[in-house]
KEKE-3310 file (N, C-alpha, C; in steps of 0.2 Angstrom, whole numbers, plus 5000, padded with zeros to 4 digits):
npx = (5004:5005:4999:4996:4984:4985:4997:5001:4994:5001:5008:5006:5010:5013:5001:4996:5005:4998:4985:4970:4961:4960:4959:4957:4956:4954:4944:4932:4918:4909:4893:4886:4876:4866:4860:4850:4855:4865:4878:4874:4873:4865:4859:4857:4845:4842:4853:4868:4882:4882:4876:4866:4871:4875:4881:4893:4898:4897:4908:4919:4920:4923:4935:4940:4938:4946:4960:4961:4964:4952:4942:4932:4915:4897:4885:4869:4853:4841:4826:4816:4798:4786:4797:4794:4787:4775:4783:4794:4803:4811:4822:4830:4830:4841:4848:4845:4847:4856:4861:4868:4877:4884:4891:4901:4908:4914:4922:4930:4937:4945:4949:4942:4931:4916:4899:4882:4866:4852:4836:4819:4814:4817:4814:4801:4784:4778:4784:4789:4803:4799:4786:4773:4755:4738:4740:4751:4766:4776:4785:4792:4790:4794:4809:4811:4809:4819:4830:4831:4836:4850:4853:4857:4864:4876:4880:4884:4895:4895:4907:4901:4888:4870:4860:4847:4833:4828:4818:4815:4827:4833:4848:4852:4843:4848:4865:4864:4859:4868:4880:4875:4873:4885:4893:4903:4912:4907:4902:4893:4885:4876:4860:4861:4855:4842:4835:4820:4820:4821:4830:4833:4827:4834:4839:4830:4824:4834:4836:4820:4809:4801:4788:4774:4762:4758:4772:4787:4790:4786:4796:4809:4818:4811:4816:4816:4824:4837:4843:4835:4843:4854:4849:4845:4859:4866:4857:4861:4874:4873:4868:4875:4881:4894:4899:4891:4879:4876:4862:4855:4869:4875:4866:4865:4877:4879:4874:4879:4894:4889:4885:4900:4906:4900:4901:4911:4911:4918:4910:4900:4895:4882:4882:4870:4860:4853:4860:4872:4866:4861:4872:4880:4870:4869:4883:4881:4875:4881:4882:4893:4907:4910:4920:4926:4915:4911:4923:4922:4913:4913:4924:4919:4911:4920:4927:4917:4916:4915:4923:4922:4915:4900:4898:4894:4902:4915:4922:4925:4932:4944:4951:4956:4966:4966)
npy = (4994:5011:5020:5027:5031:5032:5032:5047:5049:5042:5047:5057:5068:5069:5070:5082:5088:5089:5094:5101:5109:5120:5124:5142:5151:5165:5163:5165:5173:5176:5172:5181:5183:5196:5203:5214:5222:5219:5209:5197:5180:5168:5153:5147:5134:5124:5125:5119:5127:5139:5154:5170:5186:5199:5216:5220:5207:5200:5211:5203:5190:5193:5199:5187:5179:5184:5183:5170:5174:5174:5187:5193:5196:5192:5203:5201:5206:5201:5205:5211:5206:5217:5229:5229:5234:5233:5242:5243:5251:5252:5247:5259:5267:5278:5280:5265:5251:5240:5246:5256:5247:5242:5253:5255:5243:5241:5254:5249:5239:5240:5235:5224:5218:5221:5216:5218:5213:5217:5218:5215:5207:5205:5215:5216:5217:5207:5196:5195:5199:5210:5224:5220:5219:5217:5202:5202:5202:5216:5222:5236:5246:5241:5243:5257:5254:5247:5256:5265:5259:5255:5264:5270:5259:5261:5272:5269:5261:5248:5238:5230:5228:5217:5213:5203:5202:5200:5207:5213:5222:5229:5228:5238:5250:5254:5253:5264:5274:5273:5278:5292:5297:5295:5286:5278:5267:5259:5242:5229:5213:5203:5194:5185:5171:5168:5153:5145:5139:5125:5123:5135:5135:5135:5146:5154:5152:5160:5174:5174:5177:5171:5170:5175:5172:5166:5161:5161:5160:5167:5176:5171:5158:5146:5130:5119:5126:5132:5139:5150:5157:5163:5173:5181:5182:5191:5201:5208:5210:5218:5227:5233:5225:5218:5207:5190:5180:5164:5154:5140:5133:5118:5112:5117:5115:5115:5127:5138:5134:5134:5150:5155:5151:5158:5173:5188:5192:5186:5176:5170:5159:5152:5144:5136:5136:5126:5117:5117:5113:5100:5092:5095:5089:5076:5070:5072:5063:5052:5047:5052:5058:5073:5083:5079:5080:5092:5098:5093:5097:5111:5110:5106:5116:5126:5120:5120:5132:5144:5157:5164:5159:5160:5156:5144:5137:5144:5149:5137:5130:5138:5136:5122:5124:5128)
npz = (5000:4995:5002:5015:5027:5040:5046:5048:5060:5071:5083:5094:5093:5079:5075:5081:5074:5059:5062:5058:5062:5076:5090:5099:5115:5112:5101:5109:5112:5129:5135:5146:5161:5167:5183:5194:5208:5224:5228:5223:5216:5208:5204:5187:5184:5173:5168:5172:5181:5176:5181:5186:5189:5199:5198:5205:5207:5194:5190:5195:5190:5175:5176:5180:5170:5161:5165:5161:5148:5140:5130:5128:5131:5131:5134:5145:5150:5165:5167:5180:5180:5182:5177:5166:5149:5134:5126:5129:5136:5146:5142:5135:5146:5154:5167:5168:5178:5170:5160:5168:5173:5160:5157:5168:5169:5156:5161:5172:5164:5151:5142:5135:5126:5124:5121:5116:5118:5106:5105:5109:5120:5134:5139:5137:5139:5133:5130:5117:5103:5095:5094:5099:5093:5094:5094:5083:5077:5075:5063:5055:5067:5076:5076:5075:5091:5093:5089:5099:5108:5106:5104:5115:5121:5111:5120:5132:5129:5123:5113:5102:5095:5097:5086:5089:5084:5072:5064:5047:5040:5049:5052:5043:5048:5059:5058:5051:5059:5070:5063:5062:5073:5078:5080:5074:5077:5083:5082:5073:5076:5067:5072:5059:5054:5063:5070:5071:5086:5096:5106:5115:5128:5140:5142:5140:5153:5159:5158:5162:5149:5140:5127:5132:5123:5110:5095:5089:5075:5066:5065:5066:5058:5049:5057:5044:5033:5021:5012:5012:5023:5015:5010:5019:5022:5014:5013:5024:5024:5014:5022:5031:5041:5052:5056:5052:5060:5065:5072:5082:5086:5083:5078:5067:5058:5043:5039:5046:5037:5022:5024:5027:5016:5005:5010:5012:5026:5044:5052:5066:5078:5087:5102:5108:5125:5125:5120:5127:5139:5137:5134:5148:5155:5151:5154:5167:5172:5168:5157:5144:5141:5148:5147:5134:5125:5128:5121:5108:5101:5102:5095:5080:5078:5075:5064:5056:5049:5058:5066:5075:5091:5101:5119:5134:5137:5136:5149:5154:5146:5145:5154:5154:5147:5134)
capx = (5000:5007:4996:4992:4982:4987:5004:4999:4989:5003:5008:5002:5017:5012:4994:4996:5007:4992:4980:4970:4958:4962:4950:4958:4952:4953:4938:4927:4914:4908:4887:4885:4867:4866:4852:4852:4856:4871:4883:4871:4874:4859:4861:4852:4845:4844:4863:4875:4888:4879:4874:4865:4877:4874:4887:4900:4900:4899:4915:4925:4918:4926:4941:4943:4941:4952:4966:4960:4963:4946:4943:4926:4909:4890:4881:4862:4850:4836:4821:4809:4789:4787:4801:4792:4779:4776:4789:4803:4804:4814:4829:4835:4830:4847:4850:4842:4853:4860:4867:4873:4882:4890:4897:4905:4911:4921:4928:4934:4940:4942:4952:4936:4926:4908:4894:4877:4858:4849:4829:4814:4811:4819:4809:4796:4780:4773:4790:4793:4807:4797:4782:4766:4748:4730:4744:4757:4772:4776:4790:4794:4786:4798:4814:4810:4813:4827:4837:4832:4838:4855:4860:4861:4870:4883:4884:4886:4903:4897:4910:4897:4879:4869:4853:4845:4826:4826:4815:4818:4830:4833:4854:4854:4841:4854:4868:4864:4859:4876:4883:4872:4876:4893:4895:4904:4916:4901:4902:4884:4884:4867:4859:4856:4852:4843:4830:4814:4824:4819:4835:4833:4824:4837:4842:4823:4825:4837:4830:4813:4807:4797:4784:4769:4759:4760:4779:4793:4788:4785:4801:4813:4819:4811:4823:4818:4826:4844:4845:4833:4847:4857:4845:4848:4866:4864:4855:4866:4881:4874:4866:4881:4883:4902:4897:4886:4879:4871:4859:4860:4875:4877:4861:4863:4882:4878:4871:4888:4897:4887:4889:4905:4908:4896:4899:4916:4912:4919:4905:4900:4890:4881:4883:4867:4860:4851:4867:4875:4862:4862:4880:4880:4866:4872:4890:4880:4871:4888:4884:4896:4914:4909:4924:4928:4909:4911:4930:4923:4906:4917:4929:4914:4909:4924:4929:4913:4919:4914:4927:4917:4910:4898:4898:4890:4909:4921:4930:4927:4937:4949:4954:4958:4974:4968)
capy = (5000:5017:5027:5022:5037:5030:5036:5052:5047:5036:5048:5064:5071:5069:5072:5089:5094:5089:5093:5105:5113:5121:5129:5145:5154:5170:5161:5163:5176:5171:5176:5182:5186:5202:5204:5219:5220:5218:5199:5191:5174:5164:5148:5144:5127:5122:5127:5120:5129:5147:5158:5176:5191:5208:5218:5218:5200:5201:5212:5197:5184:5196:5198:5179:5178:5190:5181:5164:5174:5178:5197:5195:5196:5198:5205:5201:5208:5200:5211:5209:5207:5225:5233:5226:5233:5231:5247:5240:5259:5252:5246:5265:5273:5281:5277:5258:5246:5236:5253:5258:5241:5243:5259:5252:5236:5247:5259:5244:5234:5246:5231:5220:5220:5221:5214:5220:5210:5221:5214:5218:5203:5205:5220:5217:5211:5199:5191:5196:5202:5216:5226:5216:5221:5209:5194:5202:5207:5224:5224:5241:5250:5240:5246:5262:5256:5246:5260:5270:5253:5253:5270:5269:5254:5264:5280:5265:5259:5242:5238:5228:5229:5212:5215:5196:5202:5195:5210:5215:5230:5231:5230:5242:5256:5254:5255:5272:5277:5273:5282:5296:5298:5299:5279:5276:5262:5251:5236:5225:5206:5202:5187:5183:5164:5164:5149:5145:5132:5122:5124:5138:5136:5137:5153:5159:5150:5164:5178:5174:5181:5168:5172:5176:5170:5161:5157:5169:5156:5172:5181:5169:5156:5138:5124:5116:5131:5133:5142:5158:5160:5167:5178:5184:5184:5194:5209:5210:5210:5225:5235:5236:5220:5217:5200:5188:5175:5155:5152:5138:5131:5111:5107:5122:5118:5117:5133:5141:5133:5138:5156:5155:5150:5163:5180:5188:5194:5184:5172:5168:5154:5154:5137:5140:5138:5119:5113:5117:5109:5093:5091:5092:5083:5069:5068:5072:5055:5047:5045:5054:5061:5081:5088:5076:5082:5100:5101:5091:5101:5116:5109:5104:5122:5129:5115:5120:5139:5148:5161:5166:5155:5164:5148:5145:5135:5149:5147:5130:5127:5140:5133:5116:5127:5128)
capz = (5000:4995:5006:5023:5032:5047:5047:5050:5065:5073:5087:5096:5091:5072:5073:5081:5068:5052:5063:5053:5065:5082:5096:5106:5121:5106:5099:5113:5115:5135:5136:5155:5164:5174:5188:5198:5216:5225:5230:5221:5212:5206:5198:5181:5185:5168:5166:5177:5180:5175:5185:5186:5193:5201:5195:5210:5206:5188:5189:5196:5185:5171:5179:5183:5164:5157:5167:5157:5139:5138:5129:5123:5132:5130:5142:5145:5158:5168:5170:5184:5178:5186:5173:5159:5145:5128:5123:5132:5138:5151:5137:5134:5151:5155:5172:5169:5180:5163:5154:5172:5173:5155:5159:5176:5166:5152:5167:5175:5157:5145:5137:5138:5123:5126:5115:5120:5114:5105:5105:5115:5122:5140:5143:5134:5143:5129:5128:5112:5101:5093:5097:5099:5092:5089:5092:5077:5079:5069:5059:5056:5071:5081:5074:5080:5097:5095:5089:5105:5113:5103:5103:5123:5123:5112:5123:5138:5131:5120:5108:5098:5096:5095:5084:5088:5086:5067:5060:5043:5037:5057:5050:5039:5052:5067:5056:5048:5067:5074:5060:5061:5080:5080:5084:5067:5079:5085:5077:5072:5075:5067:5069:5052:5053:5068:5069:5078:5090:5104:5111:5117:5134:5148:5140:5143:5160:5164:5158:5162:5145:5136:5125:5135:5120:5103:5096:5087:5070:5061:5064:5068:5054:5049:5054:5035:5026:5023:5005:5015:5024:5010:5008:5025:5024:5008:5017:5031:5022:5010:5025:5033:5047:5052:5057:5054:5066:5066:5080:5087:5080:5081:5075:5060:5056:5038:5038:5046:5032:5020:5023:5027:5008:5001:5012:5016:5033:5048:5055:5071:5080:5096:5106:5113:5130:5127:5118:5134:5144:5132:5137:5154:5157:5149:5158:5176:5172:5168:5150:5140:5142:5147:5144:5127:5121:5124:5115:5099:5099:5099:5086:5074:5075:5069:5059:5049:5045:5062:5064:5081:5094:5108:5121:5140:5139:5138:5154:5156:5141:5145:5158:5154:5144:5125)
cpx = (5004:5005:4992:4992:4986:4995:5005:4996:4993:5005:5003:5004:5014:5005:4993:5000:5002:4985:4977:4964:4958:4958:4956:4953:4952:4947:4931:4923:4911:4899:4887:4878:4868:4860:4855:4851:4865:4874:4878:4873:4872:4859:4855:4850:4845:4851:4867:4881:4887:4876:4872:4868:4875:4880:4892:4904:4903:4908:4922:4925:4922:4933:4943:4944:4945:4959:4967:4960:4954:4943:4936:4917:4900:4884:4872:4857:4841:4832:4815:4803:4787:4790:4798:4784:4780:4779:4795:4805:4810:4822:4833:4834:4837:4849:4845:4847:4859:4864:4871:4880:4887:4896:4904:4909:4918:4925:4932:4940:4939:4946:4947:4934:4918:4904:4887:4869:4854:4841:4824:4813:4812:4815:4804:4789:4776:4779:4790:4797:4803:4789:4774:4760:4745:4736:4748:4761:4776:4783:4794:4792:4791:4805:4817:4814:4820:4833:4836:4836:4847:4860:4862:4864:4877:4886:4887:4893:4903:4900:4905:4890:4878:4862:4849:4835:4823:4819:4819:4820:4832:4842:4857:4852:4847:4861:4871:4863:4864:4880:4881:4874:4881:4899:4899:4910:4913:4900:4896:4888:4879:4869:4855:4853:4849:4836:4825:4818:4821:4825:4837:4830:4826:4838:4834:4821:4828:4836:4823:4809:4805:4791:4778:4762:4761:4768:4780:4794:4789:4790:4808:4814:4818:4818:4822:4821:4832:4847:4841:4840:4853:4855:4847:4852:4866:4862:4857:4870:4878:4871:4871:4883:4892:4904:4893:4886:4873:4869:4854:4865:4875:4871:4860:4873:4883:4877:4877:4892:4896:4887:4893:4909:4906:4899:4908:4919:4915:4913:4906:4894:4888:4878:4878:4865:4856:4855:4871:4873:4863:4870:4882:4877:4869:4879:4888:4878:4876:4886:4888:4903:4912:4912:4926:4921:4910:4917:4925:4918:4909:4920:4926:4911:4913:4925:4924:4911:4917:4921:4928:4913:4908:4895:4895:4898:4915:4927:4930:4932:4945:4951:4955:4965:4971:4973)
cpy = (5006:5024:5023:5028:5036:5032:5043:5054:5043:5041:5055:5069:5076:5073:5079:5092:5093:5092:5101:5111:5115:5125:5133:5150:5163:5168:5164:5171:5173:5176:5175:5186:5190:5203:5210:5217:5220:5212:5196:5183:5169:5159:5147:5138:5124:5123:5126:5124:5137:5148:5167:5180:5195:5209:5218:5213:5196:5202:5208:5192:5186:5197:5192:5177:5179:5186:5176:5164:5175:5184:5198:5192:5197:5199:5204:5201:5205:5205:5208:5209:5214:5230:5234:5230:5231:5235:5246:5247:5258:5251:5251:5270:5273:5278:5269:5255:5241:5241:5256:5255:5241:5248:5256:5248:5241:5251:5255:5241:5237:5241:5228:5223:5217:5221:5216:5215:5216:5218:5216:5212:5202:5208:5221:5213:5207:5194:5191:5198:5208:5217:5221:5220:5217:5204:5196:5204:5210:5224:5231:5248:5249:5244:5253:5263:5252:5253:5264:5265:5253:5259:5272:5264:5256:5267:5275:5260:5251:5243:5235:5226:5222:5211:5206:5193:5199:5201:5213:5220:5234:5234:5239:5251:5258:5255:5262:5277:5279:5280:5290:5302:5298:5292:5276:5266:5256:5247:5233:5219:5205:5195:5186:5176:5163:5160:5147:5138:5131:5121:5131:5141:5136:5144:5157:5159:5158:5171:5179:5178:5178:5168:5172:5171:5167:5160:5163:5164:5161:5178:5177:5162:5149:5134:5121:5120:5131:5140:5152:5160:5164:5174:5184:5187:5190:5202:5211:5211:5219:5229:5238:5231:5219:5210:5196:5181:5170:5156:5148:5135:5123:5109:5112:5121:5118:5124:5138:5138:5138:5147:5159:5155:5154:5171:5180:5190:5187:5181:5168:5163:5154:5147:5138:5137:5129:5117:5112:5113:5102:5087:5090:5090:5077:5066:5068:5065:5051:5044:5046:5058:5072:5084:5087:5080:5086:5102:5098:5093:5106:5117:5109:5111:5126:5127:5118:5129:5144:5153:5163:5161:5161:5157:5150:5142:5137:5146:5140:5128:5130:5137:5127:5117:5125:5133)
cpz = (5000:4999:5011:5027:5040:5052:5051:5057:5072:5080:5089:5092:5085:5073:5076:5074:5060:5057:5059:5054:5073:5085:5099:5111:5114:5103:5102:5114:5122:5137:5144:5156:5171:5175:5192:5204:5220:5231:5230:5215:5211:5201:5193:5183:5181:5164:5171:5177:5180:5180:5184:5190:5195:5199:5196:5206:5201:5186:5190:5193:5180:5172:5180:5174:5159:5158:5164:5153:5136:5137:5129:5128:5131:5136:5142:5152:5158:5173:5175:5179:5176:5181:5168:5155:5136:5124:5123:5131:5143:5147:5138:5140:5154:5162:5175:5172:5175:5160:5161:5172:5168:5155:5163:5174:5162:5157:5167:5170:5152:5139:5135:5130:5124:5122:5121:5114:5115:5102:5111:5121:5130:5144:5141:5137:5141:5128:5122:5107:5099:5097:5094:5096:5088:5089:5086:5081:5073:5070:5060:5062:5077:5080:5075:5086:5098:5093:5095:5111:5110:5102:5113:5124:5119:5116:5127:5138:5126:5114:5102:5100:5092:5093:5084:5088:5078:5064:5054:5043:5043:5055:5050:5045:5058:5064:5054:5055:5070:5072:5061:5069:5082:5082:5078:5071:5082:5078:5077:5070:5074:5068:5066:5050:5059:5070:5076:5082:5095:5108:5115:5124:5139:5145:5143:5150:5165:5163:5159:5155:5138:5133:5131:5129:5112:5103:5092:5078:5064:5058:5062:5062:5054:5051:5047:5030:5027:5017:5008:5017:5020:5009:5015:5024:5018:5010:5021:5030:5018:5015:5030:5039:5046:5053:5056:5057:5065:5073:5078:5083:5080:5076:5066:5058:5048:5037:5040:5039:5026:5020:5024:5020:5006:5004:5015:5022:5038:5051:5060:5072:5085:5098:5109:5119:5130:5125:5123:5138:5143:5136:5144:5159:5159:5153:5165:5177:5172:5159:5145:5147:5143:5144:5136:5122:5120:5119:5107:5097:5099:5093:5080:5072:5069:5064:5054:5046:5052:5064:5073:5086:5102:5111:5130:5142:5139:5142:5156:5152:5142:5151:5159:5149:5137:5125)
residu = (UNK:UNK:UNK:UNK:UNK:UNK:UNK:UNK:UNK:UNK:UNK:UNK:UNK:UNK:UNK:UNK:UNK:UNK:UNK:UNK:UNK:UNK:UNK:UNK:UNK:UNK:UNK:UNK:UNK:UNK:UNK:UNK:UNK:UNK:UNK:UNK:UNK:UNK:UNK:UNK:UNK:UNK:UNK:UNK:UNK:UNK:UNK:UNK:UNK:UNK:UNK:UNK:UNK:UNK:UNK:UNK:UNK:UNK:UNK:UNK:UNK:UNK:UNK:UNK:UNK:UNK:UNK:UNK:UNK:UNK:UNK:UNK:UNK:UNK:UNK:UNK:UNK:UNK:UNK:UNK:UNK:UNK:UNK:UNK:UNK:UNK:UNK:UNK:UNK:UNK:UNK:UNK:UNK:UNK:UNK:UNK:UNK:UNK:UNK:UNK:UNK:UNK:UNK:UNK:UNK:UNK:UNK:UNK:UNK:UNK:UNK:UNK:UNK:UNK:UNK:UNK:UNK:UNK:UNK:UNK:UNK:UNK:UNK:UNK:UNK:UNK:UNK:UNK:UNK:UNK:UNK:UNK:UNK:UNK:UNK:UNK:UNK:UNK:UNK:UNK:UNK:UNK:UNK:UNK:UNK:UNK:UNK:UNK:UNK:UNK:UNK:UNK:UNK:UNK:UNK:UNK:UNK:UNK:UNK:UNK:UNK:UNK:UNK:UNK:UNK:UNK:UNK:UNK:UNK:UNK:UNK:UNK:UNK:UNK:UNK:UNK:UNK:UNK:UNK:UNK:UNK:UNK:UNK:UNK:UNK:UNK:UNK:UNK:UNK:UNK:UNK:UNK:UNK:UNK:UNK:UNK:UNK:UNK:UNK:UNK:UNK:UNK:UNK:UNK:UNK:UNK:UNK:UNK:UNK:UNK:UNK:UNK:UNK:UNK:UNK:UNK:UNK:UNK:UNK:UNK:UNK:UNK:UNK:UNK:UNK:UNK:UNK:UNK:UNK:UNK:UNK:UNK:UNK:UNK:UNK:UNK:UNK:UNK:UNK:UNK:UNK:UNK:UNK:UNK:UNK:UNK:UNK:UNK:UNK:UNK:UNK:UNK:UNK:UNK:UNK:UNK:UNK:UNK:UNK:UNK:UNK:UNK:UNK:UNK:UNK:UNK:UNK:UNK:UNK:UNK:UNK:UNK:UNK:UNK:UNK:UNK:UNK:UNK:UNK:UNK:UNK:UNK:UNK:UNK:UNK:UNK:UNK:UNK:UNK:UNK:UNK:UNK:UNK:UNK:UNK:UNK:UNK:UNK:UNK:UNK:UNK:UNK:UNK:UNK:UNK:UNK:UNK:UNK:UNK:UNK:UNK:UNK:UNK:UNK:UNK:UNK:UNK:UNK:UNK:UNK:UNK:UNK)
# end
């Protein structure tokens, strides 16, 4: 035999040197849940391992990962009942506890880059990305407030804005906003693939911020569709996005490839919040390898053109020394 793959494979040695995809802690976007208050720290129950911060607390979880090589965070805030209408008036109120927080965050870490969710649905009291009316949710009416939502999360210090409420032409309004307002250096990670998923319920776990009524069907993107996406990536790329973004990512890694081949922005993926669950489930029961599944579930993202992973696995990864 003239060719025996296997050669290649025979030591560690070798297969680190052909190896032909690598994970580092540079990869990792690290999504964090901020609740107001102060030395709080509330476990997700559906996310071992996670947990909700006040911002004291916050600041040392940031700090504990910065020393692990981790630059890159996204910040998301849990709003009481109470805070919540269907304006998400609360989003751009100036001295809200979340736009406090980001300030505080940047003082403290001005190295730190900070990603912010930009969608209604936190403060919104139907639980919806956009604005509700008779059961719709209004397209262009919303966009409105996300920009009053996106232009205080630049004064606040976010190095990138995260538009993940999936209404049309949102890209392109927020972009000419930024620009318009002085913010020409705020970056946009749309989520341009991002699909109605079932995996996304400890993430609503921890927000508390599940629809109140019907599903996000209408905004949010068939799993049978793959070729829409293009379509997607397509108007994001021309209204001006800096990144585009898969959600969720293992169960959509074709769909990361894909426009990874097609568009020449940088593309991100988001590990999301039941793929997390999935995984450490499975290892608490003693069926799988936790640490083996989350390296090879990271590895397969990048491996299939992600550029960017936003993960629940961050520090755990980073500190096992990628």
């Amino acid at each position: 035999m003239l060719r025996r793959p296997r050669r290649n494979r025979k030591s560690a040695a070798i297969r680190s040197l052909v190896e032909e995809t690598r994970l580092a802690v540079s990869d990792f976007i690290f999504p964090l849940f901020l609740i107001d208050g102060i030395n709080q720290k509330v476990p997700v129950d559906s996310m071992p391992g996670i947990y909700r911060y006040s911002l004291d607390l916050m600041l040392e979880e940031i700090d504990s990962c910065l020393q692990l090589g981790i630059s890159a965070f996204d910040i998301f805030p849990a709003y009481p009942e109470e805070k919540k209408d269907r304006f998400a008036t609360e989003s751009y109120r100036e001295d809200t506890f979340y736009l406090k927080a980001l300030r505080t965050i940047k003082q403290n870490f001005p190295q730190a880059c900070v990603m912010t969710d930009v969608a209604m649905d936190p403060y919104n009291s139907d639980g919806h990305d956009g604005l509700v009316e008779n059961g719709r949710i209004l397209n262009d009416e919303t966009l409105e407030i996300l920009g009053k939502m996106t232009l205080a999360q630049a004064k606040a210090g976010a190095d990138i804005i995260g538009p993940s409420d999936m209404m049309d032409g949102r890209v392109g309004y927020l972009r000419k906003l930024l620009d318009e307002n002085g913010y020409k250096e705020v970056s946009i990670m749309s989520y341009t693939a991002k699909y109605a998923s079932a995996f996304y319920n400890p993430f609503r776990d921890a927000l508390d911020s599940a629809p109140k009524s019907g599903d996000k069907k209408t905004y949010q993107m068939d799993p049978a569709n793959s070729r829409e996406a293009l379509i997607e990536g397509q108007l994001d790329l021309e209204e001006g996005a800096d990144f585009l973004m898969v959600k969720p990512a293992l169960a959509y890694l074709d769909i990361i490839q894909l426009l990874h081949q097609q568009f020449p922005l940088p593309i991100a993926a988001y590990n999301v919040s039941g793929e997390y669950a999935m995984i450490k489930a499975s290892a608490a029961n003693g069926w799988l390898d936790g640490e083996r599944a989350m390296l090879e579930s990271l590895l397969s993202i990048k491996r299939a053109g992600a550029k960017i992973i936003l993960t629940y696995f961050a520090k755990e990864a980073a500190q096992i020394g990628l």
